[in-house]
N, C-alpha and C positions, 0 to 999 in steps of 0.2 A: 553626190547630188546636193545643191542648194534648195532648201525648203524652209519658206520664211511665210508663215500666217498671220493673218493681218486680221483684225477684227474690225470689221468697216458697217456704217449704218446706224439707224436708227432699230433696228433688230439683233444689230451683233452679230452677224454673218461673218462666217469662216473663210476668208479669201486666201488662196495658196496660193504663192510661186516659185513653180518647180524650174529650177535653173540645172545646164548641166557646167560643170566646174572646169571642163576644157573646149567647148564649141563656145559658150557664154551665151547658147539659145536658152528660150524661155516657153513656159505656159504659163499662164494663169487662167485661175479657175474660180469662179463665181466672184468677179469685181462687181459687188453690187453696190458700191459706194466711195466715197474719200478717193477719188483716182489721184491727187495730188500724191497721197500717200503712199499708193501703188506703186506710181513714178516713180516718187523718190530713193523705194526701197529697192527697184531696178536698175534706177542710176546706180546706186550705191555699190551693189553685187556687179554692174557690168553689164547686163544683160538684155539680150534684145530678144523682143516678144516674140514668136512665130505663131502662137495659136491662143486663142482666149476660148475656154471653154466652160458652158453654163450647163451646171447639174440640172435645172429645171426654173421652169420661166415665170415663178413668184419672183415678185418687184424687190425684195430684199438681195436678190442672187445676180439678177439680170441689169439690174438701172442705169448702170454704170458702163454696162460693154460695150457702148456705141462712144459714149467721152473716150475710153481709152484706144479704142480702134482706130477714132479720127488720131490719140497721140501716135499709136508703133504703128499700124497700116495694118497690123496683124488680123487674121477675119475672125469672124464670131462661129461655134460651134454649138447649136447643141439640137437638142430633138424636134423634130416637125409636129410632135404631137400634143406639144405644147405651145401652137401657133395660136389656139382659142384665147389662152391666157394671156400673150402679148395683144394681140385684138383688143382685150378687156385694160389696158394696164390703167386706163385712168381710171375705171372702179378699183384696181386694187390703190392706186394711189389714195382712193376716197377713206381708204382704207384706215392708212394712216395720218389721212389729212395733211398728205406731202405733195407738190407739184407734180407731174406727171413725165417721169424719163422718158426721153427717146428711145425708139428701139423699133426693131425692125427683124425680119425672116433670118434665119439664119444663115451664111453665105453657105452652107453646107450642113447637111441632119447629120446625129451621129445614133448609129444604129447598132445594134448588140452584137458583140463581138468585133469589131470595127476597133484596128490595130492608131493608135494614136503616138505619132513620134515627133521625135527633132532629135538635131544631131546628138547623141550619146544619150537618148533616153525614151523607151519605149512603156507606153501604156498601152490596155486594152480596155474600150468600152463597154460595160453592164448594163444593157435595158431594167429598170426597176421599176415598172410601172405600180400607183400606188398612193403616193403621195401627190405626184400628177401624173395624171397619162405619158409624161416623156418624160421621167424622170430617169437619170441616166448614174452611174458610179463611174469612177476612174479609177482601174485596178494596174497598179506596177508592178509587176512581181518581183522583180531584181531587189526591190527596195522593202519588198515587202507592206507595203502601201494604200491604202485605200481610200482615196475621198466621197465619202457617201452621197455627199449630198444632206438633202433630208429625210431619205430613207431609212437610213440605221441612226441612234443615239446611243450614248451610253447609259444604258439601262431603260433606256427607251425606243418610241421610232416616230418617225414620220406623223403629224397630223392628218390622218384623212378628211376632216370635216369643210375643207372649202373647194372650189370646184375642179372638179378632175381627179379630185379623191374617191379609195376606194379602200376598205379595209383588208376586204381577201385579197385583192391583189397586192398588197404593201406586203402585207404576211408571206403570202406566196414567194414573190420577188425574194422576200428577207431568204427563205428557208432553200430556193431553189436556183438561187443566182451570188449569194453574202456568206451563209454559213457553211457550205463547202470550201470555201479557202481557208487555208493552213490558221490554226489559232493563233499564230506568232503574229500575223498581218496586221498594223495599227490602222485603226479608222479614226479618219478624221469627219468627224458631220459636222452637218455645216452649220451648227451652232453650239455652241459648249466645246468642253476639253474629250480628248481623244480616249479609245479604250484599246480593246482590240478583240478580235473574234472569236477566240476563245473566252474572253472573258464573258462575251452576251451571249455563244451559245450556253455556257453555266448558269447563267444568272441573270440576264435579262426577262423580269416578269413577261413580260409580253410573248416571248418566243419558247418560255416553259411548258 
């Protein structure tokens, strides 16, 4: 598998793209920025889009997937229960005193348990609600794989303090959807460098 992470934004967001090395299909997952850069890293590997999928629809994650949809035609995924927050994107833009992306409903919600593929590479979706109401993980198991989102950190988690946060639920989500897969599993969140699930069930203050 090709996995090339991209730190895009003015937040530093974790953008993946998971290629596979004999179809040359693609996902990418929370382009919330730099799509030039996206692009170029696609050109480079060969690879064409088939699915763009956003762990949850803060403007750092989301801003971008509509620039890069108009590039590959590829549709946008992710939870409907994060449609409040696209509704709102120009407050969050107020936020950071950045212009307001475009964006729009999802062509398709992605729902828990909800099988995610393309040729020679299958995921399955994790509802985490928490961090936002639709905040979703992407679990590979072949790869051993996890991109959290902003649910899990290393050695931390999820901010719940802006809207559609929730503490118990984030906790919840962490203990009853993230730390039952195997400790070997790397996560990547969607901000900072990766750990893995053994390591925060050990040692993550918050999950002690």
């Amino acid at each position: 598998m090709i996995h090339e992470i991209l730190i895009v934004g003015p937040l530093q967001c974790n953008c993946s793209i998971l290629g596979d090395e004999d179809s040359r299909e693609a996902i990418v997952v929370d382009p919330g920025d730099d799509i030039s850069r996206i692009v170029s890293a696609l050109k480079r590997h060969n690879l064409t889009v088939k699915q763009i999928i956003i762990t949850h629809a803060h403007i750092d994650h989301i801003a971008g997937a509509q620039s890069l949809k108009r590039v590959t035609g590829a549709p946008i995924l992710y939870n409907q229960n994060d449609l409040p927050l696209v509704k709102m994107m120009d407050i969050q833009a107020g936020w950071l005193s950045i212009p307001t992306p475009e964006v729009a409903p999802p062509d398709a919600s992605l729902e828990d348990g909800q099988t995610v593929s393309i040729a020679g590479l299958t995921g399955s979706i994790l509802h985490t609600p928490g961090h936002t109401e639709g905040s979703v993980c992407l679990y590979l198991p072949q790869q051993k794989l996890l991109l959290a989102g902003d649910t899990l950190f290393a050695g931390s988690v999820g901010r719940t303090d802006l809207p559609g946060g929730n503490t118990r639920k984030l906790l919840q989500s962490i203990r009853d959807s993230l730390l039952p897969l195997p400790d070997e599993v790397t996560v990547i969140p969607g901000h900072g460098h990766g750990t893995t699930i053994g390591e925060e069930r050990d040692s993550n203050p918050f999950l002690i």
